[in-house]
C-alpha positions as CSV (number, residue, x, y, z in Angstrom):
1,X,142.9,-22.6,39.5
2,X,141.3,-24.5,36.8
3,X,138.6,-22.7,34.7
4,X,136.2,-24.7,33.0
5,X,133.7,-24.0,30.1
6,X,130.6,-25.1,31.7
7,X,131.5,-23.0,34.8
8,X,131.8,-19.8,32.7
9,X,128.6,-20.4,31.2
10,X,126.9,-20.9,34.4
11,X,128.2,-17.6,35.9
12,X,127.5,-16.0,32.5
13,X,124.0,-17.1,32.9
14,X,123.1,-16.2,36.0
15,X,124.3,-12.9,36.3
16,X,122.1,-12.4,33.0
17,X,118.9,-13.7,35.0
18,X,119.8,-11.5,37.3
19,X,119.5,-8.5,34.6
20,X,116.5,-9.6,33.2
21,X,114.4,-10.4,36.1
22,X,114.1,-6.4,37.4
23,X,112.1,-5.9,33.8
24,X,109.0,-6.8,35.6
25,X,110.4,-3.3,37.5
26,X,109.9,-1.5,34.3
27,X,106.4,-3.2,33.4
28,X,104.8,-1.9,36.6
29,X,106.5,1.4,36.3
30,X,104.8,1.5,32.7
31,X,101.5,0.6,34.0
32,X,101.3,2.9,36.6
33,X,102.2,5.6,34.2
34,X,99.7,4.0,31.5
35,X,102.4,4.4,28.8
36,X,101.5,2.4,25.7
37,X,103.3,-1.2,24.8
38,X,105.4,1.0,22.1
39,X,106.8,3.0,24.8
40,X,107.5,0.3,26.9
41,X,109.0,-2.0,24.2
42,X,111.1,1.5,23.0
43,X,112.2,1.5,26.8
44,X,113.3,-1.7,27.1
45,X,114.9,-1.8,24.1
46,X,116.8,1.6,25.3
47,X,118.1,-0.3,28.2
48,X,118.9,-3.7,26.8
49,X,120.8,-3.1,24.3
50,X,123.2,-0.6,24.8
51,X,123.6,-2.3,28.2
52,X,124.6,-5.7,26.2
53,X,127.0,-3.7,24.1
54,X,128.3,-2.3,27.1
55,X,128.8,-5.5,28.5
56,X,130.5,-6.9,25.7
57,X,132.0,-3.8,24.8
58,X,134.2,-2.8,28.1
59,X,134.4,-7.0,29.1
60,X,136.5,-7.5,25.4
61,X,138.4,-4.4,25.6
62,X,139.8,-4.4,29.5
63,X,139.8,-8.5,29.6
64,X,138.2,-7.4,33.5
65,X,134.8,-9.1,34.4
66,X,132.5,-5.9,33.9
67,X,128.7,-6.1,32.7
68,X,126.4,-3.4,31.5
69,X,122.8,-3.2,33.4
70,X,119.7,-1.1,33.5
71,X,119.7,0.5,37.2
72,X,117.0,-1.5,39.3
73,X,117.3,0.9,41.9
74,X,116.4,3.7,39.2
75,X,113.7,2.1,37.9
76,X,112.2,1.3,41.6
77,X,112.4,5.2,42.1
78,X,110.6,6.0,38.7
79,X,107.6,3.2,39.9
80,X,106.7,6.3,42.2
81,X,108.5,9.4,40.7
82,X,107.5,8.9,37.0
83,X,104.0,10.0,37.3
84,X,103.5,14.0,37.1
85,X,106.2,13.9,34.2
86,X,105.4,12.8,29.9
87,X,107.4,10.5,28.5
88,X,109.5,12.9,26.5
89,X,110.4,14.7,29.9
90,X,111.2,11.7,31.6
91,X,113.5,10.7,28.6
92,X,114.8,14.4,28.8
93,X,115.9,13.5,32.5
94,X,117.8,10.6,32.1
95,X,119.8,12.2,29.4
96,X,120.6,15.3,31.8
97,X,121.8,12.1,34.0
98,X,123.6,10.5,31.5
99,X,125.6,14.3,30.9
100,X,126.4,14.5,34.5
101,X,127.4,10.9,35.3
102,X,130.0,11.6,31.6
103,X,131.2,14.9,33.6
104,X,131.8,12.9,36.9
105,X,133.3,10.2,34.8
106,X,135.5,12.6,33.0
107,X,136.5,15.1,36.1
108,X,137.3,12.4,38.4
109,X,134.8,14.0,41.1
110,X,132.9,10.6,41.8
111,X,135.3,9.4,44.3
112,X,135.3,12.6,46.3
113,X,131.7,13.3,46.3
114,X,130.5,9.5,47.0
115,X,132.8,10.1,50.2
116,X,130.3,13.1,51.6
117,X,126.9,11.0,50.8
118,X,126.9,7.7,52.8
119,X,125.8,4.4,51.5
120,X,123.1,4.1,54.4
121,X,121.1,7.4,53.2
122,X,121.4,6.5,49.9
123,X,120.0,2.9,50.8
124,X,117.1,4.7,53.0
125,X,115.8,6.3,50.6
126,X,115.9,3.2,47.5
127,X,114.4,1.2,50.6
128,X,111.4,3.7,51.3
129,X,110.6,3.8,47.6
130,X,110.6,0.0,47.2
131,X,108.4,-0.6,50.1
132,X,105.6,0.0,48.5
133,X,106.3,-3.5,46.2
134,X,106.8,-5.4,49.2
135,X,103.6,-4.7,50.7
136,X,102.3,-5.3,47.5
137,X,103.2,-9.2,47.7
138,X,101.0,-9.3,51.1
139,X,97.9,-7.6,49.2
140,X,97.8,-10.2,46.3
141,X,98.3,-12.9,48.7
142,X,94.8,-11.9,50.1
143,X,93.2,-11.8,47.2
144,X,94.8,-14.1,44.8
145,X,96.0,-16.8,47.9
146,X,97.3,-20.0,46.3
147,X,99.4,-18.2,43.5
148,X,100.8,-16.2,46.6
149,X,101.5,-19.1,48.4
150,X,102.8,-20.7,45.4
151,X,105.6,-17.7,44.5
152,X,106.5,-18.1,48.0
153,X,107.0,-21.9,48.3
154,X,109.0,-21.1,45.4
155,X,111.2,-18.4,46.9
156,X,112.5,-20.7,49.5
157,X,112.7,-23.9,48.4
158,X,115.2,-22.7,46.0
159,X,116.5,-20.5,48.4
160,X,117.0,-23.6,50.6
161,X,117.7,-26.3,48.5
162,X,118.9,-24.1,44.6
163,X,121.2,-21.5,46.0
164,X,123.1,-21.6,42.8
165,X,120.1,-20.1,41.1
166,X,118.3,-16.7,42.5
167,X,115.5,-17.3,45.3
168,X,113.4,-14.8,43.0
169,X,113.3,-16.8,40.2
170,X,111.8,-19.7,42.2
171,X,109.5,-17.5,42.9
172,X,108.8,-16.2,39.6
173,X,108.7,-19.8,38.4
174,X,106.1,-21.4,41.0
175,X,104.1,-17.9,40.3
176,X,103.8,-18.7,36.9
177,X,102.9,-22.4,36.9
178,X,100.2,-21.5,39.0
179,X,98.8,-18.7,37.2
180,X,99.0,-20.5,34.1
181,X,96.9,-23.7,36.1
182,X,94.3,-21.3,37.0
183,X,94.1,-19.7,33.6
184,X,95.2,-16.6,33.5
185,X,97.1,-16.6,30.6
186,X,94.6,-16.9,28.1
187,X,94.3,-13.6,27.1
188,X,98.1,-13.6,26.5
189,X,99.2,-11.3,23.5
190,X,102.2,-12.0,21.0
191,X,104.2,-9.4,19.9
192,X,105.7,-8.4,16.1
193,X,109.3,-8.1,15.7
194,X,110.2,-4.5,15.1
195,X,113.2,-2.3,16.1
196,X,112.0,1.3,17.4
197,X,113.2,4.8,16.4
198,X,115.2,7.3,18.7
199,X,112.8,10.1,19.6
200,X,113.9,13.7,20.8
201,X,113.7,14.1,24.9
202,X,112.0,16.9,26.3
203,X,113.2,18.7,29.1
204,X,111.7,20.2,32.2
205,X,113.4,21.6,35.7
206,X,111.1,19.8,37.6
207,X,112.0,15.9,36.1
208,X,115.3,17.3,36.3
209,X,115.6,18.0,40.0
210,X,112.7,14.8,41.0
211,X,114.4,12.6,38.3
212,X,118.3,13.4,37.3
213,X,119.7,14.1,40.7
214,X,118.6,11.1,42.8
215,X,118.9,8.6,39.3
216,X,122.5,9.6,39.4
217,X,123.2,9.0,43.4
218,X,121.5,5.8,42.9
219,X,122.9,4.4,39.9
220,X,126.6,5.8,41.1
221,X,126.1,4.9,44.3
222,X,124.3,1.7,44.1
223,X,125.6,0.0,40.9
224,X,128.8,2.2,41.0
225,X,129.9,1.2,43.5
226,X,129.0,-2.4,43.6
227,X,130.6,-2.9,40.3
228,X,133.9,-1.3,41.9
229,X,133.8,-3.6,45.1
230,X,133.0,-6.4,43.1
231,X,135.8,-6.1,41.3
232,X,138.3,-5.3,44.0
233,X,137.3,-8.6,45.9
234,X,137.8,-10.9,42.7
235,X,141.5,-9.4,43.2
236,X,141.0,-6.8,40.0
237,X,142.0,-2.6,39.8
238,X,139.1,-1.1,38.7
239,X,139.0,1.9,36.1
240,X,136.8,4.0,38.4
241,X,136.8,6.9,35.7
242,X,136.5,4.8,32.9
243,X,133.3,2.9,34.2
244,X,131.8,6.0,35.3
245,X,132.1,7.4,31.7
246,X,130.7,4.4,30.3
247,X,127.6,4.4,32.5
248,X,127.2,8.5,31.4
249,X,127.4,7.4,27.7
250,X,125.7,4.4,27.9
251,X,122.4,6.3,29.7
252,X,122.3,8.8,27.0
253,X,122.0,6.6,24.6
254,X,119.3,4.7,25.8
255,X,117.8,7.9,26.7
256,X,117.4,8.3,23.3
257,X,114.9,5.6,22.9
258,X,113.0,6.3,26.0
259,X,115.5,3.9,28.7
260,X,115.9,5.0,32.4
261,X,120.0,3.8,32.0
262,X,122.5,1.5,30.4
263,X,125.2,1.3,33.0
264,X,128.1,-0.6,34.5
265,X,126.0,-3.3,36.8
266,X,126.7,-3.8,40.8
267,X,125.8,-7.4,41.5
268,X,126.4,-9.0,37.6
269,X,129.5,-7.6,37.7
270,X,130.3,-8.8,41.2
271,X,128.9,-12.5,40.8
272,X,131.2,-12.8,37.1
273,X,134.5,-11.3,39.2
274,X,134.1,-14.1,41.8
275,X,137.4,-16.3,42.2
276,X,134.8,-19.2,41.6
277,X,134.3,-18.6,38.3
278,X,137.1,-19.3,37.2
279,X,140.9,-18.0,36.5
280,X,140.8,-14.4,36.8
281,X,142.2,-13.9,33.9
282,X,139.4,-15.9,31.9
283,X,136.6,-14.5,34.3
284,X,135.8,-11.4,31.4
285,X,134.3,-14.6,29.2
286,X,131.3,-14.9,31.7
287,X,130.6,-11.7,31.7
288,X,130.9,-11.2,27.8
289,X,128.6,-14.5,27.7
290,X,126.1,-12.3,30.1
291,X,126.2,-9.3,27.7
292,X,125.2,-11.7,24.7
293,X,121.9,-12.7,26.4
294,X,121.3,-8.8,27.8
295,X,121.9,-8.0,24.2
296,X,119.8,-10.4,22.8
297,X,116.6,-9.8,24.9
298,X,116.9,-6.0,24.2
299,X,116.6,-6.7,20.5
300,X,113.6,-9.3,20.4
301,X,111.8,-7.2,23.5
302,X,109.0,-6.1,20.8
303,X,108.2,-10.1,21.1
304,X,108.7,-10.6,24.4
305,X,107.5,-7.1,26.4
306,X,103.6,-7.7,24.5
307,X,103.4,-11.2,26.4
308,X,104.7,-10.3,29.2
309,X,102.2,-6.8,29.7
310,X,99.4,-9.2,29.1
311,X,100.2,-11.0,32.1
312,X,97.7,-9.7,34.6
313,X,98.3,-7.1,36.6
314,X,98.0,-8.6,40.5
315,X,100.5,-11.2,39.2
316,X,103.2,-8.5,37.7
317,X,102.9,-7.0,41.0
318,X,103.2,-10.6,43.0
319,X,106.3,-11.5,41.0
320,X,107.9,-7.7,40.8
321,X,107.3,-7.9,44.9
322,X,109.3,-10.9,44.9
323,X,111.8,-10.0,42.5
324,X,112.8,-7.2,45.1
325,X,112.5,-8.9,48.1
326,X,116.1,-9.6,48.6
327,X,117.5,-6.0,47.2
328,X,115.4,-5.1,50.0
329,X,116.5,-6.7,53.2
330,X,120.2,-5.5,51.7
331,X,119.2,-2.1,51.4
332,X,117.5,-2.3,55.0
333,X,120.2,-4.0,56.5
334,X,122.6,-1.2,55.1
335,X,120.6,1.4,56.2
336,X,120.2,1.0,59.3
337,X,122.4,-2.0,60.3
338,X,124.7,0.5,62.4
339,X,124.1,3.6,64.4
340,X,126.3,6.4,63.1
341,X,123.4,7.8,61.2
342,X,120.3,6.3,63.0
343,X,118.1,9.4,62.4
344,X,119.0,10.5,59.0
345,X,118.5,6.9,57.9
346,X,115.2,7.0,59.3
347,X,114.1,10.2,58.1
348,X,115.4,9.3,54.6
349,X,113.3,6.3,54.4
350,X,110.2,7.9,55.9
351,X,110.0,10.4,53.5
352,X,110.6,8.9,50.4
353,X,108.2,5.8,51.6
354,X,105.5,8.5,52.3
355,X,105.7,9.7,48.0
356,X,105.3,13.4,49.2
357,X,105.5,15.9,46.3
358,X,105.9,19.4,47.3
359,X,107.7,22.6,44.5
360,X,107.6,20.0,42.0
361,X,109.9,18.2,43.6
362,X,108.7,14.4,44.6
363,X,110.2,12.1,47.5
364,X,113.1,10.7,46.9
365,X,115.1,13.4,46.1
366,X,113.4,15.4,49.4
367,X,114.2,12.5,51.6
368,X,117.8,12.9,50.3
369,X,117.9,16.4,51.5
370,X,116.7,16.2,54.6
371,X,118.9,13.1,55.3
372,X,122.1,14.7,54.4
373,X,120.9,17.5,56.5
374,X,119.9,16.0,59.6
375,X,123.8,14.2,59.2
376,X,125.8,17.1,59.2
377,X,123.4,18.6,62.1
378,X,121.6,15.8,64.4
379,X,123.8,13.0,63.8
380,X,126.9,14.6,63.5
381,X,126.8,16.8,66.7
382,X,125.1,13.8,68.3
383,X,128.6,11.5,67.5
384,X,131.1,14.1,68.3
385,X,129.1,14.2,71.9
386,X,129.4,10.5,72.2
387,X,132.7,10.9,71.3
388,X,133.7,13.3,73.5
389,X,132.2,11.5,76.7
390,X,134.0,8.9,75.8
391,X,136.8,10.3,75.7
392,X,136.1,12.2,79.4
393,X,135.7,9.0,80.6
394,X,138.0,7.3,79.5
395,X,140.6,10.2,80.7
396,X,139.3,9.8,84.0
């Protein structure tokens, strides 16, 4: 197979859009928590760059096809779970992550515990607490219709006719054009190049068991394992322990400047390792390529994150709505495309879409409880029965 420059740098490219597109994740995260645009640039920043150095960082090293992220399913879950905690404690949380993701990483236990958590619960419960932005998309459209209808026309015409470049970013793109024709950028605000300063986390049990725990199912068992499937289909052996250390240190380093993770990425990594890009021997250059831009972005965000929080609000929910639109209908179809766990699924995504906070504890991490506990009761006992009349009848 033939692998050509321009086809590197396409791949390289578009899994970067990919990264960047979830930071209008992180904007409405910030707003809802009212943090200030030095937190939110110290937070991007966090995330950007050591996520671009760990793009570049493992790519070079291995020669495999592996790119460094910020977790969107993370920073879906702190749009809802951010809110009782300060910034400090929140930092404080993702470095308790980062510590046991490193331990995971280093002990060799991520294999054998993702085996006792299935993908569908986890999916249940990133689906309930992304809901919320979905619905969002049909509120705007009633009060802000032709920029609605715009991002939409956007969505799938590229999704019809563009399927080389994400459906989202149609969307994003038409959104824009027509906010920008009805004027709502004039009040847009530049930003002043600066590089922000490491703080020191504070820690509280509560983030800790609302934050940490479900942050580290998600990112391990979204992006984790992504990243590792990804690789296997583009014909590669993955170092499982390796990446899962790198995602530990990564995410304790950003934690540092206020950033929810820097870890191995899911679907960058998967779209670089396909056999179309190239060789697979020469498929590491689009993902290095991909960690230049990530990189990049992180360091100018203190120019970029002040225009883009200027943007008005209804339109940075429109365009994060439609930035998750397709992470949803996966995580959907995951979670309850089969029946094996048909009412732990449910109750999973019922309770963490309802944002219930009870002991300090919020949602999601409750609606992983109770779904691991309704499968090794309800929908256990319910399968073995199955099973077993089966079985009878089958006898007979």
């Amino acid at each position: 197979m033939e692998t050509r420059p321009i086809t590197i740098l396409s791949y390289g490219v578009l899994a970067a859009i990919i990264s960047l597109n979830p930071v209008l994740i992180i904007l409405g995260a910030s707003i809802n928590k009212g943090l200030t645009t030095v937190q939110v640039i110290s937070w991007t920043f966090g995330c950007y760059v050591i996520a671009g150095i760990i793009g570049i960082g493992l790519s070079w090293k291995t020669r495999l096809p592996i790119c460094g992220s910020q977790s969107v399913p993370a920073a879906v879950l702190l749009g809802t779970a951010l809110a009782p905690f300060s910034f400090e404690e929140a930092a404080g949380s993702y470095l308790i992550a980062g510590l046991l993701m490193l331990f995971l990483g280093v002990s060799g236990a991520f294999n054998k515990i993702i085996e006792h958590i299935p993908i569908e619960i986890v999916m249940a419960m990133f689906a309930g607490t992304m809901m919320k932005f979905a619905l969002g998309i049909v509120t705007v459209m009633q009060q802000h219709g032709v920029i609605g209808i715009s991002s939409l026309a956007g969505y799938f015409l590229f999704q019809c006719f563009f399927r080389m470049v994400p459906a989202p970013l149609g969307g994003i793109l038409f959104g824009v054009v027509a906010a920008w024709v009805h004027g709502d950028f004039d009040g847009l605000k530049a930003g002043v190049l600066m590089i922000p300063s490491p703080f020191l986390p504070d820690f509280s049990l509560s983030a800790i068991l609302s934050l940490s725990i479900p942050m580290v199912i998600l990112i391990m068992g979204t992006e984790g394992v992504q990243g590792i499937s990804g690789l296997k289909l583009g014909g590669y052996d993955p170092p499982v322990n390796k990446m899962v250390i790198t995602s530990g240190l990564g995410t304790m380093f950003s934690s540092l400047f206020g950033g929810h993770s820097a870890n191995t990425a899911g679907i960058m990594t998967t779209v670089c390792a396909a056999p179309e890009v190239g060789r697979q021997e020469d498929r590491y250059k689009a993902s290095v390529i991909t960690g230049v831009i990530v990189l990049a972005f992180g360091l100018f965000s203190s120019l970029i994150i002040p225009v883009m929080i200027s943007f008005p609000r209804y339109l940075i929910d429109l365009l994060t709505g439609i930035a998750l639109t397709p992470v949803l209908m996966q995580s959907l179809g995951i979670s309850f495309g089969g029946k094996k766990f048909r009412h732990s699924t449910f109750v999973t995504f019922v309770i963490a879409l309802s944002g219930i906070s009870f002991l300090g504890i919020s949602a999601p991490l409750w609606s992983l409880i109770a779904g691991i506990v309704l499968m090794f009761t309800i929908d256990t006992h319910w399968s073995f029965d199955l099973n077993s009349e089966k079985k009878t009848q089958n006898q007979t």
